[in-house]
N, C-alpha and C positions, 0 to 999 in steps of 0.2 A: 311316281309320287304316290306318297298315302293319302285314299281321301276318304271322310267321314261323311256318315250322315249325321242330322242336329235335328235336335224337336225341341219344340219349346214348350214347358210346361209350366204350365200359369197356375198359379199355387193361389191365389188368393187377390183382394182388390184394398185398396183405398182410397177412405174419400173424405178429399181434402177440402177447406174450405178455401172457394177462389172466385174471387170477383163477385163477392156477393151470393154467390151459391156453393155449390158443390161440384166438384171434379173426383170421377172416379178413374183411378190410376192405376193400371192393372199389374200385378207383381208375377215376375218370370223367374224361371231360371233357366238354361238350356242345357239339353245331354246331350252329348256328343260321344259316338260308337265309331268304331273302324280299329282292324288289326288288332282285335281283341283288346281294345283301350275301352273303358264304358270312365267317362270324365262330365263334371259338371262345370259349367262355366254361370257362374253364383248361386249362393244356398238360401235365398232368398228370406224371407219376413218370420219374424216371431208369431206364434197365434194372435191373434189380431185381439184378443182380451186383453194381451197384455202392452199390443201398441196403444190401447183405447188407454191404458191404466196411466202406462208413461205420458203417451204426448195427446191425451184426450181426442183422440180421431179416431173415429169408425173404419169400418172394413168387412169383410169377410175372410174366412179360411186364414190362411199363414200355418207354419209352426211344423211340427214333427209331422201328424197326421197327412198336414195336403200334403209335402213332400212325397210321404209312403206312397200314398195314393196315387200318384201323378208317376211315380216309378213302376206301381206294379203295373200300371196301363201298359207301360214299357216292357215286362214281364221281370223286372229288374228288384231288388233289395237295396237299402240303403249300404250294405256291408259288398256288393259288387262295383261299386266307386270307388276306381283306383287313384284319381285326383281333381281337385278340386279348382278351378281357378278364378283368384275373385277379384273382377274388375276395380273395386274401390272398396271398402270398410263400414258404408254408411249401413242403416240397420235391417235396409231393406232389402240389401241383396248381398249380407254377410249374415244372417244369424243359422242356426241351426246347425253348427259346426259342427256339436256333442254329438248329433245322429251321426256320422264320419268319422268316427277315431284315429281308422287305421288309412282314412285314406291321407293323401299329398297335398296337403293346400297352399296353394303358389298364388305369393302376393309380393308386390313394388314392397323392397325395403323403407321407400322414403313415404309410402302408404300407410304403414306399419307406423312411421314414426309420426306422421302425421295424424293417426287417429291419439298416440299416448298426448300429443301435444296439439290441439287442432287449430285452426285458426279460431275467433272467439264464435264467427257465425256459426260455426260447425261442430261446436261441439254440444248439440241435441242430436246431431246425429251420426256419432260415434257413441256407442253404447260398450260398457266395462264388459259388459259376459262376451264379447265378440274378441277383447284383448285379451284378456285373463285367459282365454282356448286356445289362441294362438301363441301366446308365451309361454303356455303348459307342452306345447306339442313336443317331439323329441324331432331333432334334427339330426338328418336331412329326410328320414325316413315320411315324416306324416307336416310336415314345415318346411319348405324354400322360400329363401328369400331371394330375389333375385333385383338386378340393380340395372335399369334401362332395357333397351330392346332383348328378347332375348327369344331363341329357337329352342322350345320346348320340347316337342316332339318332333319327329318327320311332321310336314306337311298342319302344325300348328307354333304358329310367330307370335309371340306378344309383342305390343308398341307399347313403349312408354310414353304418355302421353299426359303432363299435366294439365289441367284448366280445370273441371268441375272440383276435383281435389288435387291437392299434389301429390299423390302416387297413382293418378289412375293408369289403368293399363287395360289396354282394346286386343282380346285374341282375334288373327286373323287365321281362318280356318280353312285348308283344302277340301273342297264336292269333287265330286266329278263334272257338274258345269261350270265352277268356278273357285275364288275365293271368297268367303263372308267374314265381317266383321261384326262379331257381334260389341256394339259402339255400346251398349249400357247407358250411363246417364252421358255419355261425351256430347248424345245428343239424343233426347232419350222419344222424342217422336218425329215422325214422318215431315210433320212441317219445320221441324228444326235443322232438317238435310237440305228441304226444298220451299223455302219460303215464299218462292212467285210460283210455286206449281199448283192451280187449283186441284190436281189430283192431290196431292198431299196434305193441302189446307183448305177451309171454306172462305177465308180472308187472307188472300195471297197479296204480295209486296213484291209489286216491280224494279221497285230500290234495292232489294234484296237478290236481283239476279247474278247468277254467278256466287254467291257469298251465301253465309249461313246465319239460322238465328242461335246466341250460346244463351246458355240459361244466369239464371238469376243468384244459383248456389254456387262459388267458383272461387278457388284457389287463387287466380291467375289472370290478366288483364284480356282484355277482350280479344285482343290483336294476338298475342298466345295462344287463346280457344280454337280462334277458327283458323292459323295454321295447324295446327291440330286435326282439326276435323279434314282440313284438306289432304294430310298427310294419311289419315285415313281410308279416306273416300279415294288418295291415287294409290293406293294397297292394296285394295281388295275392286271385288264385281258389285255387290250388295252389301248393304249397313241392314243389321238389325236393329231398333231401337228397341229400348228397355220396356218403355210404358205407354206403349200403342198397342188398342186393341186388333190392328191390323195387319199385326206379322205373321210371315209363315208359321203355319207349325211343324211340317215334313220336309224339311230341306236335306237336299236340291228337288225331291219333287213339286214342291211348291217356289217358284224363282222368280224374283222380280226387284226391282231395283224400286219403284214407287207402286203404290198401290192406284188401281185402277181408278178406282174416286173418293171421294170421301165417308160411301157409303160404307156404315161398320166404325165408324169413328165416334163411340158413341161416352168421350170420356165427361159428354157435359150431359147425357141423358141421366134422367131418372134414376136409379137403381129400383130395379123390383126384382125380390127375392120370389125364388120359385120354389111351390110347393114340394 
């Protein structure tokens, strides 16, 4: 079997207002390398000027820059991205297409049709420069659309998987110690896989054992979500989620199914910008 290494490269933050204060939500994308494949699984946030401009919310980084940046770490170009594949359509982990021309970006058809048409909650966060890129592309070369489960490459499976949107789709990826999912928003942090584990949460729910918590943004009724999540979690070894600051960044050399505690969980501190 072919297996990949994945990094996660954190491009930038936002900080949303929540419960009274601030939550900073960290914005990913991952690479994933093997057999001469270099692929991004989402292209993550626009510069954060212009998420402030649209949906008045702060942040840092996003946009062409952190992207470059966050590849040449990798010793990589944005023009060495042979495809792209993007969990869901929302703004935060579909913009930046234009930097990718030439590369493949593979998305749920009913994703596609769900951003032209969104349900009414969601359509702030389906953004036109995201559709307009994807309807320009030339097919099949730099655009697939592809319809429910489907086997990408050796050794990378997409799930179709509705509830946060209705085309999401979770790639599930061969390591060599296992399989990962990177889950994206399906369940976008650590207490949303493990709700009674105080490793994962600092306010765990024993009601919650065995089951998941789904979020607030969603397609799809509750009882949909968390078959979903479970269809997930029996797919793979490890779930990534999107916006915990707690995920690996070198996988498989970094491997774990929950994070050791909740130290590094730091999406209700402060933000202090560093000189």
């Amino acid at each position: 079997m072919t297996h990949y290494r994945i990094t996660s490269l954190r491009i930038g933050e936002l900080h949303l207002p929540h419960g009274g204060g601030i939550m900073r939500d960290p914005i990913h994308c991952w690479l994933v390398r093997g057999e001469g494949v270099n692929l991004l699984v989402d292209s993550g946030m626009a510069e954060v000027a212009t998420v402030t401009r649209r949906l008045k919310v702060n942040g840092t980084r996003g946009g062409h820059q952190a992207l470059r940046e966050e590849l040449a770490k990798e010793g990589l170009k944005p023009e060495d991205i042979q495809y792209i594949i993007l969990t869901h359509l929302h703004f935060d982990h579909a913009d930046n297409l234009d930097l990718f021309p030439d590369a493949c970006v593979v998305v749920q058809r009913a994703e596609l049709m769900a951003a032209i048409d969104p349900v009414p909650s969601q359509r702030i966060y389906y953004w036109r420069s995201t559709i307009d890129n994807l309807l320009a592309r030339k097919r099949p070369g730099q655009l697939r659309l592809v319809e429910g489960d489907t086997d990408l490459l050796p050794g990378i499976r997409l799930l179709y998987v509705p509830s946060h949107t209705e085309g999401m789709q979770v790639p599930v990826i061969a390591t060599a110690k296992g399989l990962v999912a990177i889950a994206s928003d399906l369940g976008d942090h650590y207490r949303y896989w493990f709700p009674a584990d105080p490793r994962a949460t600092d306010r765990p729910q024993r009601s919650l054992t065995g089951a998941y918590l789904t979020g607030n943004i969603r397609s799809e009724s509750e009882r949909v979500w968390q078959a979903a999540m479970r269809r997930v979690q029996d797919s793979s070894d490890i779930v990534i989620p999107a916006h915990d600051f707690r995920i690996p960044v070198q996988i498989p050399e970094q491997w774990f199914a929950i994070p050791d505690s909740t130290d590094g969980d730091i999406a209700h501190h402060p933000f202090v910008e560093t000189p």
